[in-house]
C-alpha positions as CSV (number, residue, x, y, z in Angstrom):
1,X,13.5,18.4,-14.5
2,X,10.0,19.3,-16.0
3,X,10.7,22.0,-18.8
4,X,10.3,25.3,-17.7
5,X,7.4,26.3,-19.9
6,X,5.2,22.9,-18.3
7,X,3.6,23.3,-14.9
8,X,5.1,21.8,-12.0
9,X,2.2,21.2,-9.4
10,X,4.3,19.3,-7.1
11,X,6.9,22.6,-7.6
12,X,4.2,25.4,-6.9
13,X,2.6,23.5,-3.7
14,X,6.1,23.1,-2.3
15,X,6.6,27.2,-2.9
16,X,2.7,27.9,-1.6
17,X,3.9,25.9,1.7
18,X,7.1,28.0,2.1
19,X,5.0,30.7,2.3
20,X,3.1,28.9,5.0
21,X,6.2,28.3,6.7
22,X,7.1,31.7,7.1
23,X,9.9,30.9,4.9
24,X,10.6,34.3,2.5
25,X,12.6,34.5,-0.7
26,X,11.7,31.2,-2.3
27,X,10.9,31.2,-5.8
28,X,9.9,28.9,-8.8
29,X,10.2,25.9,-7.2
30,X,10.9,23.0,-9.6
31,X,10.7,19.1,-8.4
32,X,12.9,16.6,-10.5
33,X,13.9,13.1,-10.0
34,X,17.8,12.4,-9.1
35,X,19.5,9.5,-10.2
36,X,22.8,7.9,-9.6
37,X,24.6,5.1,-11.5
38,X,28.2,3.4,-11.0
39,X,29.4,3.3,-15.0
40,X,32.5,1.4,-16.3
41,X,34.2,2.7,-19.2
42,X,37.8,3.0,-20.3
43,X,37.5,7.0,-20.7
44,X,35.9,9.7,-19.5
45,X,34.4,9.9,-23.4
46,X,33.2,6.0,-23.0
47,X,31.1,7.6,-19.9
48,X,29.6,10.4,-20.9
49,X,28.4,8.6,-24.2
50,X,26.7,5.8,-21.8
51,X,25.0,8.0,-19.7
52,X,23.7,10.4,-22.6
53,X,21.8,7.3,-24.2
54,X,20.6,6.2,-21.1
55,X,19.2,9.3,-20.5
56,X,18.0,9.9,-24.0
57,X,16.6,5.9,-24.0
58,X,15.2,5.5,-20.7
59,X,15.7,8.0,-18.4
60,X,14.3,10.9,-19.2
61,X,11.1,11.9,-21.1
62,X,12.5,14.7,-23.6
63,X,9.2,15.6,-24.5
64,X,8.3,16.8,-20.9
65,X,11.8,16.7,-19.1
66,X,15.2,18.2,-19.2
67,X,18.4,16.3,-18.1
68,X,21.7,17.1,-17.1
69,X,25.0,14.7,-15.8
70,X,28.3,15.2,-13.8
71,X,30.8,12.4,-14.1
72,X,32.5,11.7,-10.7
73,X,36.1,9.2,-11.1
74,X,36.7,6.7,-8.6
């Protein structure tokens, strides 16, 4: 997700249409990307280490973006 202090075009014309749409109540709309990865590791520890680089690495721009991550067991 864009930090909060960065405008988020994309967020504000999504609110502006609500609006629009006669739909009430909607505020501070924010757009973000989703992303979903299968990871093998032998511990939940092993996971969440894999994903926090990739996000750090690759996935996210931490200049602009923030991140967050749920680990789901199969």
């Amino acid at each position: 997700m864009p930090h909060k202090e960065l405008l988020d075009p994309q967020g504000k014309a999504v609110q502006h249409s609500m609006g629009n749409l006669h739909i009430s109540g909607v505020h501070d709309v924010r757009i973000g990307k989703h992303i979903r990865m299968d990871v093998e590791a032998d511990t939940k520890e092993e996971a969440t280490a894999k994903v926090d680089e990739a996000c750090k690495k690759l996935l996210a721009n931490l200049i602009m973006e923030t991140y967050h991550f749920t680990l789901h067991e199969n």
